[in-house]
N, C-alpha and C positions, 0 to 999 in steps of 0.2 A: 600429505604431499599430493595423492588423487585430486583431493577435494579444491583443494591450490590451482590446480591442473586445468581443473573441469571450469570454475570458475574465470580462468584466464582465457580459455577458450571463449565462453559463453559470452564475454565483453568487448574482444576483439576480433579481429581477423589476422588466423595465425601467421599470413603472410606477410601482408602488409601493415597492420599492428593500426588500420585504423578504425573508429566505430563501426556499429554494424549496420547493414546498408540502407533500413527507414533512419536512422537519425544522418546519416549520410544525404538522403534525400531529403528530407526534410529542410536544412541546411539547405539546398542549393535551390529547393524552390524558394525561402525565406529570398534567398540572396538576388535569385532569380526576379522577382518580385521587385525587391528593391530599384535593383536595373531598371524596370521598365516602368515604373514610375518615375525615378528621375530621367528615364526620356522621353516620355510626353511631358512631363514639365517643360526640361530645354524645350522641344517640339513646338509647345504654343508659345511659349517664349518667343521663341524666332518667326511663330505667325503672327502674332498678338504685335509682337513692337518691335520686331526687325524689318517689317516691309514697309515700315512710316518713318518721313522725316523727326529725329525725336524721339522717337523709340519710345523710350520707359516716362521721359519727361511729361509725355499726354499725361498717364495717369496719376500724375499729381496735378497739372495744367485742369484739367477737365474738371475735377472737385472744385478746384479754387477760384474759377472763371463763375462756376453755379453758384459759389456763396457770393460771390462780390454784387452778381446779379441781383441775387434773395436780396443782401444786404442793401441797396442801394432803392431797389421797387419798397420793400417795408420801411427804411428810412425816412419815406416820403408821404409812407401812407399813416405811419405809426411814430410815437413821440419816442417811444423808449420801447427795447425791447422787452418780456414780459423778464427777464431778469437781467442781472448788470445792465452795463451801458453802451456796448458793443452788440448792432447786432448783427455781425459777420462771426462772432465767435459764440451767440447764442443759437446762432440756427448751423453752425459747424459741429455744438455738442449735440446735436439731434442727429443730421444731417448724414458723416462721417460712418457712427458706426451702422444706422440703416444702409447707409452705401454698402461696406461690408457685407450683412443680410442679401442684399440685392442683386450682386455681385457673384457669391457665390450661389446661391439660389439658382440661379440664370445659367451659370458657367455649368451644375453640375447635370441641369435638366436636359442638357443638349449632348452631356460628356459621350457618351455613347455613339450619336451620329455622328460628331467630331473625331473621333477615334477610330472610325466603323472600319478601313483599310488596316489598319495595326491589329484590331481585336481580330483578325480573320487567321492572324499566327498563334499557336498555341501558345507561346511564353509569354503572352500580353491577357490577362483576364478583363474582364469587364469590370472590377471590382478597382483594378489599376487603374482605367481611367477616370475614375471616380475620384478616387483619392490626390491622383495629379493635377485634376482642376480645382480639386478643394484646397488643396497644399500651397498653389501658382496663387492662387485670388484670397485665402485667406491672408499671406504672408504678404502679399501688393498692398491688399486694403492696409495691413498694420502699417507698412513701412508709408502710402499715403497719411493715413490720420496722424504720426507722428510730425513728418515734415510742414502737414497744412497749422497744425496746434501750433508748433515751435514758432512758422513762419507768422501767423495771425498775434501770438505775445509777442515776438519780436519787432514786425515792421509798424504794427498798429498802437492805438493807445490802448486797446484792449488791455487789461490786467484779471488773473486767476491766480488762486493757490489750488494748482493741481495737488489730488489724492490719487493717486495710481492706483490703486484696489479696486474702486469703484468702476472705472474707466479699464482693465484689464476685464472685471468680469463681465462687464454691457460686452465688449468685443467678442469673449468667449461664447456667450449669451448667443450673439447676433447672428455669429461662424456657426453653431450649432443647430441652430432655428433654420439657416440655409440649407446646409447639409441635407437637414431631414427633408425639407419640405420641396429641393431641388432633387432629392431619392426617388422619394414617391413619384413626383413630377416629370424625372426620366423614364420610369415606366406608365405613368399615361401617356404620356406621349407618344411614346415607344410605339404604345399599343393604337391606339386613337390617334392620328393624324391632326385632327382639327383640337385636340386639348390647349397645345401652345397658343394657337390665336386667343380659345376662350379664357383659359388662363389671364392673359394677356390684357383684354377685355375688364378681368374681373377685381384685378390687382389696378388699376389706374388710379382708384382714389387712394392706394394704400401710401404713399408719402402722407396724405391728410393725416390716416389712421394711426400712423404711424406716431404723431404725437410732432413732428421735424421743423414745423413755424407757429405750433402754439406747446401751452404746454395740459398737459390733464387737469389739472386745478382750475384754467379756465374756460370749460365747459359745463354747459348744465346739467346738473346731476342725473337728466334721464340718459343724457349722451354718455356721463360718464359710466352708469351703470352697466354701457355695452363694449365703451371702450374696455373696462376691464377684462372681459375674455379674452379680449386680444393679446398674443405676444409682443409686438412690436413697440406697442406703449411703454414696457416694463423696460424696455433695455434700454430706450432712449432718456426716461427718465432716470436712468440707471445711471447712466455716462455724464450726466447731469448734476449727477450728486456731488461728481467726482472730478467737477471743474466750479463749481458754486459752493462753497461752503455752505452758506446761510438756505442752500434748498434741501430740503429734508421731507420727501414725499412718504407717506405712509401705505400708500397704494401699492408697491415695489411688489411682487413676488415671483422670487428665481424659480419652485417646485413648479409654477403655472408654464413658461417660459420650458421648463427641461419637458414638463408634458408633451409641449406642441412642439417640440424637436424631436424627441425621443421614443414618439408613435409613429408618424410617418417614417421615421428613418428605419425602424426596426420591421415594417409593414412593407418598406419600398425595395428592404433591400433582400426578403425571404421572397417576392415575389419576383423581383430581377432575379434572384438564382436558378429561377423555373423557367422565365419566360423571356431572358436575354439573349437565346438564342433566335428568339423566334421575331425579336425586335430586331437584330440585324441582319434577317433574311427577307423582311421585310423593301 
């Protein structure tokens, strides 16, 4: 009966009969956490597309205005695109989920100065605003690539036998590679003032690299030897697989792809917990 006794004491609180007070805390920081990511999502939400006529509509309008562009300048200069016969729907399988990439990359590199008035209260961490721009611009780009694909089969003569698998993991892929490399990228900047510009600077050809209006096959095998380092190549050719049947690259590798995500993110984000303070007292 002691032992009954001691144990019932030990797991509750004999008063109020609820956990004991770390898993009680714990629990309300989780929840706490929660909150304040879904309000900087709303947040940029209502900066991002409530202060413009249109709101949400740009960000499908903006993709689809850049393919009709691409598609119309290559139209003119090229007979056929390098696969099917649409080329608004071959430089949208490139195109779409480097956006994604781009997007978040960008959005999570600044999340810090964008936030910097909310992070100064203690129930907002720095870690929150990270996740709320990744969360806001990962789920935008999907809900974008969905409506531009649908709209491209639909209004055009474009035709595909989508494979979802393929075209889920380039997205994953893309979201990922941003993540990390917008991590790291929030702490140089943080730290260095001028990284953004050079950044900026040094990232210009990367649509090229990226693989978005040609494809890796044709290139000369010294280009391609370098293109392969790169991530960006693998997920575009990824999304590619998985709107073209008959293309079947052999060059694909996701472990290469989770490397260049999954170093800088782990890099960016042991050194933001040291030095995020010192970036917004900056």
């Amino acid at each position: 009966m002691a032992s009954a006794l001691e144990l019932s004491l030990s797991t509750t609180d004999p008063y109020s009969g609820l956990p004991p007070p770390s898993r009680t805390v714990t629990a309300r920081r989780s929840f706490a956490g929660l909150r304040s990511i879904t309000a900087l999502v709303l947040r940029e939400m209502s900066t991002r597309y409530g202060r413009t006529p249109g709101g949400y509509i740009w960000a499908v309008l903006e993709p689809m205005g850049a393919l009709i562009v691409m598609a119309v300048v290559f139209s003119i200069l090229l007979r056929a695109p390098s696969l099917g016969n649409s080329f608004i729907l071959f430089y949208a399988s490139g195109y779409l989920p480097f956006t994604i990439y781009a997007s978040v990359a960008g959005s999570v590199q600044t999340a810090l100065m964008f936030s910097k008035p909310l992070l100064m209260y203690p129930a907002v961490s720095w870690i929150d605003a990270i996740l709320a721009r990744f969360i806001l611009n990962f789920l935008t780009g999907v809900v974008v690539l969905i409506i531009v694909l649908i709209g491209i089969l639909h209004f055009t003569a474009a035709t595909a036998t989508l494979s979802i698998g393929p075209i889920i993991l380039s997205v994953i892929l893309a979201a990922l590679l941003g993540l990390g490399i917008g991590t790291l990228n929030c702490l140089l900047a943080g730290l260095f003032s001028a990284w953004g510009a050079l950044w900026g600077i040094a990232t210009r050809p990367l649509f090229l690299v990226a693989g978005v209006i040609f494809l890796y096959e044709d290139m000369p095998a010294s280009i391609q030897g370098l293109l392969w380092y790169t991530p960006w190549i693998h997920f575009t050719g990824l999304a590619r697989t998985g709107i073209y049947p008959t293309y079947a690259p052999d060059y694909i590798s996701v472990p290469l792809v989770l490397v260049w995500a999954m170093v800088p993110l782990a890099l960016g984000l042991v050194l933001l917990r040291r030095h995020h303070q010192d970036i917004l007292n900056r």
